[in-house]
C-alpha positions as CSV (number, residue, x, y, z in Angstrom):
1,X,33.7,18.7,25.0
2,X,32.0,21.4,27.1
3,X,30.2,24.5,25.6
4,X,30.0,27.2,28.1
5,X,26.7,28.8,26.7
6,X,23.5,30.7,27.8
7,X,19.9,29.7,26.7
8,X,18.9,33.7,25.3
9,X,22.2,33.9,23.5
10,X,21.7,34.4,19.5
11,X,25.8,33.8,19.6
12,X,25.4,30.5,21.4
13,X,22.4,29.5,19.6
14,X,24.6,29.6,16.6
15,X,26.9,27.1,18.2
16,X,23.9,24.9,19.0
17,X,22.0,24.6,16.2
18,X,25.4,23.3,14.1
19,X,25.5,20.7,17.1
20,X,22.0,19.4,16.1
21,X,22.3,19.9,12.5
22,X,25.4,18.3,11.9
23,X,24.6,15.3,14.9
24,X,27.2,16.2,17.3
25,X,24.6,17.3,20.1
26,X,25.4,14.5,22.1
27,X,29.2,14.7,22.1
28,X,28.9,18.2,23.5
29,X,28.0,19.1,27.6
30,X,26.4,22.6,27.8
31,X,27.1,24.2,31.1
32,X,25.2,27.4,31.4
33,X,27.6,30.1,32.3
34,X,26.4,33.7,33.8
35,X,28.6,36.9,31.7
36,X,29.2,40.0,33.2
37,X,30.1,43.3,30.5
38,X,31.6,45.2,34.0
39,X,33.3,42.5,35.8
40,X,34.8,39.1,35.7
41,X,32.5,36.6,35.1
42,X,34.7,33.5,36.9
43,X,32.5,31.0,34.9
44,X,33.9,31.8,31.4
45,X,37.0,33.7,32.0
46,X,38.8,30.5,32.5
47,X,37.7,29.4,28.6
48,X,37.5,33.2,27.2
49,X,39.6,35.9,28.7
50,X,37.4,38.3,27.0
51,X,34.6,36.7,29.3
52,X,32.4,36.0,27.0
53,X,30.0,33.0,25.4
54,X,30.0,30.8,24.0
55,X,33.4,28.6,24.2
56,X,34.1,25.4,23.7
57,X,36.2,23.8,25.9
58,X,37.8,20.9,24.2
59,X,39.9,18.1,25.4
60,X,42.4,18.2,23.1
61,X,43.5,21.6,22.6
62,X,43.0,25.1,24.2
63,X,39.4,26.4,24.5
64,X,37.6,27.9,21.0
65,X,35.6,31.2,20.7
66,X,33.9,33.4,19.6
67,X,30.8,31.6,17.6
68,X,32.0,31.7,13.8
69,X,35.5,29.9,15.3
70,X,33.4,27.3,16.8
71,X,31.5,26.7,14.4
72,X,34.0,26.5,11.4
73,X,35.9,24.0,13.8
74,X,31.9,21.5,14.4
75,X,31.6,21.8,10.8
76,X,35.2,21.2,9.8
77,X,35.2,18.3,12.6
78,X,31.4,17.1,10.4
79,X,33.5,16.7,7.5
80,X,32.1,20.2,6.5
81,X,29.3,21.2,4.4
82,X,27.8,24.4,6.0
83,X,30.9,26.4,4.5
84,X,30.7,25.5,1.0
85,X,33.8,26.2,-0.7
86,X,32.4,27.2,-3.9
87,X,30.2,30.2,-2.1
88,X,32.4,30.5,0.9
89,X,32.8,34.2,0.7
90,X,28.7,34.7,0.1
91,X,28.5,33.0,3.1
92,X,30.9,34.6,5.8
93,X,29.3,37.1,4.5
94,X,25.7,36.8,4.9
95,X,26.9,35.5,8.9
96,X,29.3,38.3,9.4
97,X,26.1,40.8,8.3
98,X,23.7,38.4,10.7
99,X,26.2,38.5,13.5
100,X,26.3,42.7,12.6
101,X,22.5,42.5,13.7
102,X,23.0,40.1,17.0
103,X,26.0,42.9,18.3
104,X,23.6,45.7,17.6
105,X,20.4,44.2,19.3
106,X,22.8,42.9,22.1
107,X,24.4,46.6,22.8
108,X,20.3,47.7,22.9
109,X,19.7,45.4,25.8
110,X,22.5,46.0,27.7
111,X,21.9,50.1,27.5
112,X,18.9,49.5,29.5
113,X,20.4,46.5,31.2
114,X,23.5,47.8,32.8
115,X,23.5,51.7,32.4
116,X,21.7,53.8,35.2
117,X,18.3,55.0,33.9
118,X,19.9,58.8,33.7
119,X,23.1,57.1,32.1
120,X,21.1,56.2,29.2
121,X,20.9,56.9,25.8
122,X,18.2,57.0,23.5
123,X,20.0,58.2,20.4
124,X,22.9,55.2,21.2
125,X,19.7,53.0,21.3
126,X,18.0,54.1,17.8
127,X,21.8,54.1,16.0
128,X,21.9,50.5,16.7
129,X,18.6,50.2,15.5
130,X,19.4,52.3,12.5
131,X,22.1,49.3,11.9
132,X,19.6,46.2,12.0
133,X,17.5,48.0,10.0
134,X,19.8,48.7,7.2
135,X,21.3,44.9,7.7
136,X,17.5,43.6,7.4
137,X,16.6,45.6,4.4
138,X,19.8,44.2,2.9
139,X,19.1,40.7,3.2
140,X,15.5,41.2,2.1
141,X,16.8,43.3,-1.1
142,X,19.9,41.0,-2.0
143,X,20.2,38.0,0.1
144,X,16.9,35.9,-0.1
145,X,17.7,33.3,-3.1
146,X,20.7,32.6,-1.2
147,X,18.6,31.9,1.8
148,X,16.4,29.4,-0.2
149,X,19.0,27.3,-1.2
150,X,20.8,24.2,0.7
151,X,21.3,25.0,4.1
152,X,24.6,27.2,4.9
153,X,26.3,29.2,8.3
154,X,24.8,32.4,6.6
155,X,20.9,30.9,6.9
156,X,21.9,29.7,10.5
157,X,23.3,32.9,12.1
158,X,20.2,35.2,10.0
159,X,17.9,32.7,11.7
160,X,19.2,33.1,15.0
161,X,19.6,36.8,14.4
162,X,15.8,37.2,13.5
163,X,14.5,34.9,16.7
164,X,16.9,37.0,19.0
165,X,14.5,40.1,17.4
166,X,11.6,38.4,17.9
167,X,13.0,37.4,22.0
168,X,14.5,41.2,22.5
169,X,12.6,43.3,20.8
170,X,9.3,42.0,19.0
171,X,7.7,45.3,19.4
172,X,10.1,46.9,16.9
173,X,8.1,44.2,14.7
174,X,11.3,43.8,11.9
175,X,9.0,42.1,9.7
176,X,7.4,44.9,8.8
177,X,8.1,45.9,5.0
178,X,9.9,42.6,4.2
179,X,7.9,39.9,3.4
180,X,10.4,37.8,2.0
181,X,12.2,37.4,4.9
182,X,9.1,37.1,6.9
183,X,8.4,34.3,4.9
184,X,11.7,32.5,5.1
185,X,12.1,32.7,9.1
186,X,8.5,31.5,9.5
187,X,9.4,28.3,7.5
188,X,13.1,27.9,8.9
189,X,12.3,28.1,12.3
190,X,10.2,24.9,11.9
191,X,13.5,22.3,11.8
192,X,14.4,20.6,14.5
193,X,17.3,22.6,15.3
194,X,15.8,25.4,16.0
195,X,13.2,24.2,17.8
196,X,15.7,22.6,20.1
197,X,16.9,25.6,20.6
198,X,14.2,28.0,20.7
199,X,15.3,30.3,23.7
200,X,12.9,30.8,26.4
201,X,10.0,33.4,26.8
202,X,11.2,36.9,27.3
């Protein structure tokens, strides 16, 4: 299988820390692929009409995306134990909410990124901040004893959420006024899948 993927995706880092943490690393090729939110990025279009990553091509069936597809289908292919049936809906949940906070922080970047500086918006910019903020505070008000339990999709994508916060847009220092969390990231980000995944520097 091939995983068309980008090393400062929060989406694709999803994708890749299920590889490690369920051992199918190896069995997968990552191809970096460049996205393009105005044209026709020819290196994922082929996989993802919508053009974007990740997507795994597969050999034995049309190409999956977006993340939680994928990585339902590495964890169903595990023999499955990062959806837990008996707290399935806490769980799509808690990613769907984390996932909430990767779109938001994404559409931030790409304002600056892709708009002309008179284009721009900073009211856009603080209403998707607005949005991870609320989605934070949640998690720190309602979600933290089911982040301390056995390891699930909805700690992975919150994980990945938080270090694409730290990689974006440390300055807005989201640890502020949560401790809990805080506390919780600092001691998930030390397993090895998320150090093998760690996305480069800003």
């Amino acid at each position: 299988m091939k995983l068309l993927t980008s090393p400062a995706s929060p989406f694709a880092r999803k994708v890749r820390v299920v590889l490690h943490e369920t051992g199918q690393a190896e069995q997968v090729t990552e191809i970096a692929a460049a996205t393009d939110p105005l044209g026709d990025p020819v290196d994922v279009i082929h996989a993802n009409p919508l053009g974007k990553i990740p997507a795994l091509v597969r050999d034995d069936g049309p190409a999956l995306y977006d993340s939680r597809v994928i990585t339902r289908y590495l964890d169903a292919r595990a023999e499955g134990r990062l959806y837990p049936e008996r707290r399935i809906w806490e769980v799509l949940t808690l990613e769907a909410t984390a996932d909430g906070i990767m779109d938001a922080a994404l559409a931030m970047v790409l304002e600056t990124r892709v708009r002309p500086e008179g284009q721009r918006s900073e009211k856009w910019v603080a209403g998707q901040w607005r949005k991870v903020e609320r989605a934070l505070d949640a998690i720190e008000a309602r979600w933290i004893s089911h982040l301390e339990g056995q390891v699930d999709m909805g700690q992975i994508a919150v994980a990945c959420a938080l270090g694409y916060l730290d990689l974006r847009h440390a300055a807005r220092d989201w640890r502020a006024g949560r401790p809990q969390l805080a506390a919780w990231a600092e001691r998930f980000a030390t397993r090895e899948s998320m150090i093998a995944t760690a996305p480069p520097a800003a």
